[in-house]
N, C-alpha and C positions, 0 to 999 in steps of 0.2 A: 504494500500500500504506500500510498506516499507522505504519511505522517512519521519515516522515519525517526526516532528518537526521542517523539511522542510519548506518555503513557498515561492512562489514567488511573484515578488513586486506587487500581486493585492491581496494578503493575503491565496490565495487557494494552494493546494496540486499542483507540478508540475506533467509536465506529462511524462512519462517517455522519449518519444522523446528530451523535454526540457532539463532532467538530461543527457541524452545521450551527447548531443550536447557542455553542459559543460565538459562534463569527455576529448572528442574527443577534443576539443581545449586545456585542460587544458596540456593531455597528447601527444598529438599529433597523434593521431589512428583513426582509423574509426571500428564500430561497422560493420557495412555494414548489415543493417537488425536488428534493435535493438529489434524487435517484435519478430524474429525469434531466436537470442539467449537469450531473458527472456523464451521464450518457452523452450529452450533447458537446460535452467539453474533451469527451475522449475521443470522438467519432472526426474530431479537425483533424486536418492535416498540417502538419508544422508550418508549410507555407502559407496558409489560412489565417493565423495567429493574428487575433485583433493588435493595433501598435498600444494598444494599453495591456494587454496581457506581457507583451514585452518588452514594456516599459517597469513595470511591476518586478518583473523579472530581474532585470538590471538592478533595481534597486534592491531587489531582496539582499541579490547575490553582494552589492555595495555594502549591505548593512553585515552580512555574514562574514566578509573578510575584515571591517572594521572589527565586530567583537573579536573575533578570533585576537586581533594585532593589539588587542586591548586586552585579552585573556595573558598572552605571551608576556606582554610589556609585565601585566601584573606578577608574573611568576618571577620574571628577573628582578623586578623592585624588594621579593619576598628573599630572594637568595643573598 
């Protein structure tokens, strides 16, 4: 699945209704069929990709190489 490294409080992978359910409260939306748009988000073809999906994307990956370089920094400041 792609909640990689995810878990929820009984140690297991959630499920995607579960992840749903956080995003909708966190942002205030409803999926409305959260089955029917993984279908619909899976069924693209990579060159299909709205330029907001890979714009998100950039920015994830921006955010994930900053904590990491902000994980490392911290370890050498503890040594």
């Amino acid at each position: 699945m792609l909640f990689g490294g995810i878990i929820d409080n009984t140690g297991k992978n959630p499920t995607i209704i579960a992840f749903s359910e956080v995003f909708e409260q966190a942002f205030g939306f409803s999926f409305n069929g959260i089955y029917d748009r993984q279908s619909e988000l899976f069924k693209r073809k990579p060159y299909n990709l709205t330029k907001t999906l890979d714009a998100l994307k950039v920015v994830l990956i921006k955010e994930y190489k900053k904590r990491q370089a902000e994980t490392l920094k911290n370890k050498d400041e503890k040594r």
